[in-house]
C-alpha positions as CSV (number, residue, x, y, z in Angstrom):
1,X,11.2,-9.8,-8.6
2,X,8.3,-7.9,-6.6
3,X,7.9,-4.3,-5.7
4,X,6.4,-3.2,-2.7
5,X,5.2,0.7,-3.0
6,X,3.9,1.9,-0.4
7,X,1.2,5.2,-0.8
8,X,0.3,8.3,1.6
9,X,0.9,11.3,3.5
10,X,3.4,10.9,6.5
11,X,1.9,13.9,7.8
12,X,-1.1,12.6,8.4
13,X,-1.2,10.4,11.0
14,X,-2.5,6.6,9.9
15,X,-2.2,7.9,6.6
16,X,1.3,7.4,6.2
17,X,1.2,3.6,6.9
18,X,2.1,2.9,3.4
19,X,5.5,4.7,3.8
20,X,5.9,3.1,6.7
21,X,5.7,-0.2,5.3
22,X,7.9,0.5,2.4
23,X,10.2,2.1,4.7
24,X,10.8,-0.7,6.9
25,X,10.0,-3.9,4.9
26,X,12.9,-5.8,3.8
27,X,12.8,-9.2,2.1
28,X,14.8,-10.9,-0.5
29,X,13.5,-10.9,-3.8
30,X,11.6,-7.3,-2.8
31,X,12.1,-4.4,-3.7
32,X,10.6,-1.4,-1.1
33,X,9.7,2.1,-2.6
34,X,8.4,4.8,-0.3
35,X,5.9,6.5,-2.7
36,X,4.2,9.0,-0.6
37,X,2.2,11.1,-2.3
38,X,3.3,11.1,-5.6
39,X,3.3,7.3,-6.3
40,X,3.5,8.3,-10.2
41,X,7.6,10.4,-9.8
42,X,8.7,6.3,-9.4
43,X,7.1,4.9,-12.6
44,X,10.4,4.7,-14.2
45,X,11.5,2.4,-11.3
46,X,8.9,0.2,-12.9
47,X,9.0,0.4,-16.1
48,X,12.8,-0.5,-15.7
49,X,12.6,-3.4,-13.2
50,X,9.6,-5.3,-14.6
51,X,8.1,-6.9,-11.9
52,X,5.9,-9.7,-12.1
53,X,4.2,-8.7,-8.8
54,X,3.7,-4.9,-7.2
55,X,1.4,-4.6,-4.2
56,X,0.4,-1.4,-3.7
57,X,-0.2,-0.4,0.5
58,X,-2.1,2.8,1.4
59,X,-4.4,3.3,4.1
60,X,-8.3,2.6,3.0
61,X,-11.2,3.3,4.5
62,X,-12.9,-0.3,4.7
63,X,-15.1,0.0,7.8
64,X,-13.1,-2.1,9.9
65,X,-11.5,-2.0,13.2
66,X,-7.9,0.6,12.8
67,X,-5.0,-1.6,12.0
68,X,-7.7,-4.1,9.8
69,X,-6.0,-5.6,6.4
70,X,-7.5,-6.4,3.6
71,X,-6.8,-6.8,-0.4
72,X,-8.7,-4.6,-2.1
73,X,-10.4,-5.8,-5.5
74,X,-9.1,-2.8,-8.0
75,X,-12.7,-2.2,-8.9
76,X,-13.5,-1.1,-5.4
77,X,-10.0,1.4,-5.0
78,X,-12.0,4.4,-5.6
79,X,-14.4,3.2,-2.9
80,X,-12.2,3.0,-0.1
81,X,-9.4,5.6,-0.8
82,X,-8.7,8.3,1.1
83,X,-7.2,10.6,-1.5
84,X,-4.8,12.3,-0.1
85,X,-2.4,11.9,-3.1
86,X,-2.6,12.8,-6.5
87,X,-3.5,10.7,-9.1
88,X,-6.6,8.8,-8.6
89,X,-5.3,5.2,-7.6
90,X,-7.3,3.7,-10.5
91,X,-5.4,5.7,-12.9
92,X,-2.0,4.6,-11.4
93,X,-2.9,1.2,-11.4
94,X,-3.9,1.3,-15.0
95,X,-0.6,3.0,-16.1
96,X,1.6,0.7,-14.6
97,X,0.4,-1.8,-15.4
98,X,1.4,-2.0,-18.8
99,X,4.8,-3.2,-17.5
100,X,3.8,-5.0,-14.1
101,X,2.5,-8.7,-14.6
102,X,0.6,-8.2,-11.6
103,X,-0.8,-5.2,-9.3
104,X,-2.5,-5.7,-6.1
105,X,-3.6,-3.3,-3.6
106,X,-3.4,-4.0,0.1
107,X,-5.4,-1.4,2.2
108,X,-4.9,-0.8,6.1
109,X,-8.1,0.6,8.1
110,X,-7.0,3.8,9.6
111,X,-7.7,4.6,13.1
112,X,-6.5,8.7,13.1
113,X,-6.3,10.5,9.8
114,X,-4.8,14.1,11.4
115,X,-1.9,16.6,11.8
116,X,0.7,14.4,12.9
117,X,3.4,12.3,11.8
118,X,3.3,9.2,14.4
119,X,1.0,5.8,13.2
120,X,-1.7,4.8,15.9
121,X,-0.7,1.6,17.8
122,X,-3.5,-0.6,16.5
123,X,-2.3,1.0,12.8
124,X,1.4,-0.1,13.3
125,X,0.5,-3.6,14.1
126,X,-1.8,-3.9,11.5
127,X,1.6,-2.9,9.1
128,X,4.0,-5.3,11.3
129,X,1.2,-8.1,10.6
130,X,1.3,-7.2,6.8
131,X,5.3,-7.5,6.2
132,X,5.0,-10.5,8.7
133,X,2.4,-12.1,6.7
134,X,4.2,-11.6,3.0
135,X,7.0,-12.5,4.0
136,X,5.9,-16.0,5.2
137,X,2.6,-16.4,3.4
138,X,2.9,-13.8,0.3
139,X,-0.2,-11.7,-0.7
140,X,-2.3,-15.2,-0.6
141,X,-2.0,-14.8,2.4
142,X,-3.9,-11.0,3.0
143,X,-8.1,-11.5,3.3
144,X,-10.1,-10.0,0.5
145,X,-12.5,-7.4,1.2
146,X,-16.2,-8.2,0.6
């Protein structure tokens, strides 16, 4: 089984594309969890389910064109996160996975961080791409960042 969290402010504008995705992302074998900002109150989801795989979404700042993709190396988290949550993602990461086989992180380039609770178009796509692509391709098929 594989979790999907998604990570971020919905408030925010491009921010929340991570709840976005876990809101609307449905596959078998997946399980979907809307972490917003507090990631860590869904731990015990975790801890209890096992998963071999969770991929992490949030937006990142990568330097690429809004709606961009990439997985994100976790040594280079800290780099490109936005921070508008608590926990510094490194720290989650490291928690969790104690009792996940496997954590990734998938970052999506903002276009708008701001007061508003509506993604940017080139944002959205950039999320419908992502659930297309793991659903057909799984996270091989997400580009790495360099």
């Amino acid at each position: 089984m594989k979790v999907l969290m998604g990570i971020g402010n919905t408030m925010r504008g491009d921010d929340g594309v991570g709840p976005y995705v876990a809101r609307t992302f449905r596959e078998e074998g997946w399980i979907s969890i809307d972490g917003g900002t507090t990631p860590e109150n869904f731990t015990s989801v975790l801890r209890r389910e096992q998963p071999e795989v969770v991929v992490l979404v949030d937006a990142a700042a990568m330097g690429l064109a809004p709606g961009a993709l990439r997985l994100v190396s976790l040594d280079r988290i800290e780099d490109v996160s936005i921070g508008t949550h608590g926990p510094s993602l490194t720290a989650f990461i490291g928690y969790i996975s104690s009792f996940a086989s496997c954590v990734v992180f998938i970052g999506i380039q903002p276009g708008k961080i701001r007061d508003s609770s509506s993604l940017s178009i080139p944002v959205r796509r950039g999320a419908e791409t992502l659930k297309t692509v793991l659903k057909e391709q799984g996270i091989e098929g997400i580009a790495p960042l360099y």
